[in-house]
C-alpha positions in Angstrom: 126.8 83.4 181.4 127.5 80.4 183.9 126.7 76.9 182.3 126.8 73.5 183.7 129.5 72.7 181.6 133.4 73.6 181.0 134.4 75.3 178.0 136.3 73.0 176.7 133.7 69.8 176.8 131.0 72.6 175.4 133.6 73.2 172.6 134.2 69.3 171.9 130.4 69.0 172.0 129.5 71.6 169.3 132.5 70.1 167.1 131.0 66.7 167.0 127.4 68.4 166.0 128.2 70.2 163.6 130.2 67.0 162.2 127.5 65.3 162.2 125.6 68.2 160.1 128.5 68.1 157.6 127.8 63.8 157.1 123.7 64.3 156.8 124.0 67.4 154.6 127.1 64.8 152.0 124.4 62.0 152.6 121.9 64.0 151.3 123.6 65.3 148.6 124.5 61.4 147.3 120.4 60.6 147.4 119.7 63.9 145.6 122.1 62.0 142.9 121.1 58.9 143.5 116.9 59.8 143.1 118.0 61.6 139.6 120.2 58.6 138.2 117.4 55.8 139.8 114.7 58.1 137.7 116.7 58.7 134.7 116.7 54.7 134.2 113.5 54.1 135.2 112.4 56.5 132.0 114.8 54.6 129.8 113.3 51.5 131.0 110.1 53.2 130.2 107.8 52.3 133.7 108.3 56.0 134.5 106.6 58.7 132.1 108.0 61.9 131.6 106.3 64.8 133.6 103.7 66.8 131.0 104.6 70.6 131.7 101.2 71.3 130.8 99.9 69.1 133.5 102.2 70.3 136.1 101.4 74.0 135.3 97.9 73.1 135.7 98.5 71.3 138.9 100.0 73.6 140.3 98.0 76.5 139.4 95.1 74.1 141.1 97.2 73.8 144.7 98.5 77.1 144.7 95.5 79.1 143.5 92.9 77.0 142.9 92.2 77.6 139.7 92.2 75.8 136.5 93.8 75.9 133.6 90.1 76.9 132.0 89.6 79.9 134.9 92.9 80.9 133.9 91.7 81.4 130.4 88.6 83.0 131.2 90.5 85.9 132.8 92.8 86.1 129.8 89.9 87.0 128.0 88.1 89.2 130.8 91.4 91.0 130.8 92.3 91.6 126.7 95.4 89.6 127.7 96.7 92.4 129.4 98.2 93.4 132.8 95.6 94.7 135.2 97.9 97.7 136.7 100.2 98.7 133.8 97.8 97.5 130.4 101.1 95.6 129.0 100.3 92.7 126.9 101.1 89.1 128.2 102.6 88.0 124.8 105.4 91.1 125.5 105.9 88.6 129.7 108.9 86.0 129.6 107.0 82.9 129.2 104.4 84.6 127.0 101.8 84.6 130.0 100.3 86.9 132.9 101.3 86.0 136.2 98.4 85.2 138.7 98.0 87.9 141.2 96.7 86.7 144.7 95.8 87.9 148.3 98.5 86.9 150.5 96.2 87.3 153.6 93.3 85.4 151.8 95.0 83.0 149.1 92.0 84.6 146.9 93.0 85.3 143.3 92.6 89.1 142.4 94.1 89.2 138.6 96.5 89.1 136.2 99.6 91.0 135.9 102.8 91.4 134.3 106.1 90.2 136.2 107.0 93.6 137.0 103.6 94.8 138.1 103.4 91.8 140.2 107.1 92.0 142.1 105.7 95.9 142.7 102.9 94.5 145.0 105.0 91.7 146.7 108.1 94.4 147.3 105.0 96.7 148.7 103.4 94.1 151.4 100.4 94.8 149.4 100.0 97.9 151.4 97.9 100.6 149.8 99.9 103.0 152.6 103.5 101.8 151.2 102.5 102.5 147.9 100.5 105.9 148.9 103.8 107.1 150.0 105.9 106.0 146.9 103.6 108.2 144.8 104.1 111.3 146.9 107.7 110.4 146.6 107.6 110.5 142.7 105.5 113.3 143.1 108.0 115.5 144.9 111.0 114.1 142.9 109.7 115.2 139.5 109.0 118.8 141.0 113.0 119.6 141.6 
């Protein structure tokens, strides 16, 4: 392709960017440190409370999902504590809970599942076709 400018200026143009990226991505790198170390005192000091992982997990349940920790619950119950797709009890899940299951399309919460039933939706789109067509696989694969 033609440009407006030489080679050689285009080359001493794109060294100096990316230069530049190298100092911003070093600068952030030394606030990323610095944030840690300026919160790390301010705990010891004791003007900056430790975050409650009970109150982050229910914060974030309420952004991401927007549920509570109390609909969460509820569905525990509704469900025996069990996965939706595969039955598997939560206490047998890493953390000891279900994972929340939700419509990527809608943000609406359809369940609870394991880990493994829940990466089985995401790797399928949530496509009923995808996984249509994995079961007529396994179908013909345990014929032969």
């Amino acid at each position: 392709g033609l440009s407006a400018i030489c080679r050689d200026c285009q080359n001493a143009k794109d060294r100096a960017r990316y230069a530049q990226k190298d100092i911003l991505s070093r600068r952030k790198g030394q606030k990323s440190v610095y944030d840690k170390e300026r919160r790390e005192r301010l705990r010891a000091e004791g003007k900056l409370k430790k975050p409650d992982p009970e109150t982050q997990r229910e914060q974030r349940m309420k952004r991401e999902y927007g549920i509570t920790i109390k609909d969460y619950e509820d569905m525990v119950k509704a469900q025996s504590n069990q996965c939706a797709i595969c039955l598997a009890p939560g206490e047998a899940e890493r953390n000891g809970k279900l994972v929340i299951d939700h419509c990527h399309a809608s943000g609406k919460v359809r369940g609870l599942l394991c880990n493994k039933c829940n990466l089985l939706l995401g790797h399928a789109n949530d496509t009923i076709e995808r996984l249509e067509r994995a079961i007529l696989y396994l179908s013909k694969r345990g014929e032969g």
